[in-house]
C-alpha positions as CSV (number, residue, x, y, z in Angstrom):
1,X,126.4,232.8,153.8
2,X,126.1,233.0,149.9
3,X,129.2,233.4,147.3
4,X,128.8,237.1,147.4
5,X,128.3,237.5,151.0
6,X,131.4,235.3,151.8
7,X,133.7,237.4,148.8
8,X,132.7,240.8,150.4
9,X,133.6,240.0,153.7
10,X,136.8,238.2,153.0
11,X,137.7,241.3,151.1
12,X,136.8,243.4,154.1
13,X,138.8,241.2,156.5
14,X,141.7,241.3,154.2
15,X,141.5,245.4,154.1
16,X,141.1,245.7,157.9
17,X,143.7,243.4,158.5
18,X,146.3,245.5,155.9
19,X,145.5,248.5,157.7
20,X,146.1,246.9,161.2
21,X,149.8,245.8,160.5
22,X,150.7,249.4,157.9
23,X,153.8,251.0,160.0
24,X,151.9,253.1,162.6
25,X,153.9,256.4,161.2
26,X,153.1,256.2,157.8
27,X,149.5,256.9,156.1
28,X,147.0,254.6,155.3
29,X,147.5,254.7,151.3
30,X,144.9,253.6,148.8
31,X,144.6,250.5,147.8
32,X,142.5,247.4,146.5
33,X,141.8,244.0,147.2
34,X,141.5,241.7,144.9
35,X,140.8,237.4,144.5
36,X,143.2,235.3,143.2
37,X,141.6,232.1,143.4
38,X,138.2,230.9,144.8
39,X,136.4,227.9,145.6
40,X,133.0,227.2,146.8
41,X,132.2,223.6,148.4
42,X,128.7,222.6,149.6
43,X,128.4,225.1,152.9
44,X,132.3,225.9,152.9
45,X,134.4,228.3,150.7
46,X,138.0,229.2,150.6
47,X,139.3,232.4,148.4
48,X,143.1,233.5,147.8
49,X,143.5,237.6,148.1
50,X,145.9,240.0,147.5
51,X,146.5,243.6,147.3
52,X,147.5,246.6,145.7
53,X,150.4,247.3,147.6
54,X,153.9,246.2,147.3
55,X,154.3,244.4,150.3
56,X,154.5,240.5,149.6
57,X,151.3,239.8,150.9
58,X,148.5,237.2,150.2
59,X,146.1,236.2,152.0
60,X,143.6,232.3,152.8
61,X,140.2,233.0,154.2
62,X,138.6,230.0,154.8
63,X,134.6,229.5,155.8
64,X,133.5,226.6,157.6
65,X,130.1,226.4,156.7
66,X,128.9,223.7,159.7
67,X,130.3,226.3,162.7
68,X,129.8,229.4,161.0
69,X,133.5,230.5,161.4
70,X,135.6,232.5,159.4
71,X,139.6,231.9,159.9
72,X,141.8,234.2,157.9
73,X,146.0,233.3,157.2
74,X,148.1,236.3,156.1
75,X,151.7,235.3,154.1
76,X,154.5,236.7,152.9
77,X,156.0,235.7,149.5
78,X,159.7,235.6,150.0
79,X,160.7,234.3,146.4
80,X,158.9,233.7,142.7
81,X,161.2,231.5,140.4
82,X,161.1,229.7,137.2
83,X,161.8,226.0,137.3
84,X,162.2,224.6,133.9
85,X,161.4,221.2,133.3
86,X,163.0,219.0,130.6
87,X,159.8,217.7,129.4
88,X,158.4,221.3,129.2
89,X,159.0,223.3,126.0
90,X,157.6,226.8,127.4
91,X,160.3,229.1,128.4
92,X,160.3,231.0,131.9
């Protein structure tokens, strides 16, 4: 699986999965997927997504190269806080 390959179906998977867990009542609303981080070793790659919505969400998909597996991990984020550090002049 190439780079681009791998980033197209880890988007997909992420979008599938978002529309599998959506409340059942409500409709499916636009939105995008997007990378937050991605890395690319040898036959393996690993890529951080999120989306548009405000749900909390990110997501890990992970591709092991040697079995030709895909395994994706879906988080919440429950808290983003600035921790100053006395060394550190930049302000939060």
């Amino acid at each position: 699986m190439n780079n681009q390959e791998f980033i197209n179906k880890a988007k997909e998977l992420v979008k599938n999965y978002t529309i599998e867990h959506l409340d059942k009542t409500d409709e499916i609303p636009e939105f995008e997927v997007y990378i937050v981080w991605l890395c690319k070793t040898l036959q393996n790659g690993k890529v951080l997504l999120s989306t548009s919505l405000k749900d909390g969400m990110y997501y890990e998909i992970t591709y092991n190269g040697d079995k030709n597996e895909i395994y994706l991990d879906a988080y919440k984020k429950f808290e983003n806080k600035c921790i100053k550090l006395e060394s550190e002049v930049a302000e939060c």
